[in-house]
C-alpha positions in Angstrom: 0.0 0.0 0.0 1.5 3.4 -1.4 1.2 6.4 1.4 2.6 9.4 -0.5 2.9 9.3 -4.0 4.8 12.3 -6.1 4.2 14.0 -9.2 5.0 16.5 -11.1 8.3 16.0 -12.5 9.9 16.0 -16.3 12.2 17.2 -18.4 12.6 21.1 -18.7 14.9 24.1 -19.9 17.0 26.0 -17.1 14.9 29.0 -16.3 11.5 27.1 -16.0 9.6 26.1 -13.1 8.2 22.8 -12.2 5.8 22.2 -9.0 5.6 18.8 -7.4 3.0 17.5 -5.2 2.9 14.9 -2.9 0.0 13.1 -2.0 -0.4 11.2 1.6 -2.9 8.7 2.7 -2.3 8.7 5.4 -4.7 9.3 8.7 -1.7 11.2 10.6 -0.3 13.7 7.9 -1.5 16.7 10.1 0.8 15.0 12.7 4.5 14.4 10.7 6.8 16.5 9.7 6.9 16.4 6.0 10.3 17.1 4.1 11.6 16.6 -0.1 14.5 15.2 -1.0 16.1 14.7 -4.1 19.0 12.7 -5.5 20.7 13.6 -8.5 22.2 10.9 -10.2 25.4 9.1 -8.6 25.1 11.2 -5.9 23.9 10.7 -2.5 20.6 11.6 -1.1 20.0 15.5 0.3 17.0 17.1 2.0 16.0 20.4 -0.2 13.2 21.9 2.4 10.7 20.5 5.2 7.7 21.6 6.4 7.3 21.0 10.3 3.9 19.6 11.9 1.7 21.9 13.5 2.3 25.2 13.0 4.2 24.5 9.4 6.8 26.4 9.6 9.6 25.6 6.7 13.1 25.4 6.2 15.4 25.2 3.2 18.8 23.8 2.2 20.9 26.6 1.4 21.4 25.5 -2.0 17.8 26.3 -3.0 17.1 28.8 -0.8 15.0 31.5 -2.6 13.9 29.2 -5.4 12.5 26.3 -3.7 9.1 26.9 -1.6 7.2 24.0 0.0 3.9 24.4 1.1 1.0 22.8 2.4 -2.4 21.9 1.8 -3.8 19.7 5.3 -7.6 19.4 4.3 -6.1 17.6 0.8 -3.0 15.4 2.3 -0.5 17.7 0.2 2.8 18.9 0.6 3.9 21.0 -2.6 7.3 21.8 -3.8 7.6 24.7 -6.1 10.7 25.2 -7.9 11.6 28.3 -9.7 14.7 29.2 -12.1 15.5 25.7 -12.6 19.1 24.9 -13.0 20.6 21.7 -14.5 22.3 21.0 -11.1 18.8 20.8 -9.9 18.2 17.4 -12.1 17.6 14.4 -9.7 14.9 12.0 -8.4 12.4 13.9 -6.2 11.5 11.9 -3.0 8.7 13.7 -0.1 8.9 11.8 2.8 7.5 11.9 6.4 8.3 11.7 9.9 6.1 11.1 12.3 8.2 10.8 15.7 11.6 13.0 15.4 10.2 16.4 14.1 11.7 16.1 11.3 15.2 16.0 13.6 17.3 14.3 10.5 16.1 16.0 7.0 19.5 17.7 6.2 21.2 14.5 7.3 19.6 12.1 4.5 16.1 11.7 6.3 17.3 8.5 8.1 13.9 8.8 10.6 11.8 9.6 8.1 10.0 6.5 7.8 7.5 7.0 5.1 8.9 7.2 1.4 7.2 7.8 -1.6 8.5 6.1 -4.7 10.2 9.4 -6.5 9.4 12.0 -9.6 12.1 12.3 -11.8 13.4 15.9 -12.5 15.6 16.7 -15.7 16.9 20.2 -16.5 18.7 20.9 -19.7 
């Protein structure tokens, strides 16, 4: 059974704009901390933003800060990611993931307690 499922992705120019969407099932989104990650190809996994339970407050990598914005949508299960400017360094597999106990304590450390996964969008940028 699939609880978050991404999509959104494809193959653009440098200068466009893409915006994923993740999609939860889950009974206790309102609860976790929901975070994207991505992982360009070859390269390890990184957390690009995260959106905190409760009050939703967000946080970006510093690589994407100012063109990366996550938001939120609780009555509809969503976490968005809205990517502007697109760069070719921004290519990758798009992961949103969730963390229900830690607070999200481990997003800019490769997500290790995030222990919901959706199966990936795939970004290209040329």
């Amino acid at each position: 059974h699939v609880q978050l499922v991404e999509s959104g992705g494809g193959s653009v120019q440098a200068g466009q704009s893409l915006r994923l969407t993740c999609q939860d099932s889950r009974r206790t989104f309102s609860r976790a901390s929901m975070a994207w990650f991505r992982q360009p190809p070859g390269k390890e996994r990184e957390g690009v933003g995260i959106v905190y339970s409760g009050e939703g407050y967000t946080a970006y990598a510093d690589s994407v800060k100012g063109r990366f914005t996550l938001s939120r949508e609780k009555d509809k299960k969503t976490v968005y990611l809205q990517i502007n400017n697109l760069k070719p360094e921004d290519s990758g597999t798009y992961y949103c993931a969730a963390d229900l106990h830690s607070d999200g304590a481990t997003w800019t450390d490769g997500g290790s307690d995030f222990g919901v996964w959706g199966q990936g969008t795939q970004v290209t940028v040329s």
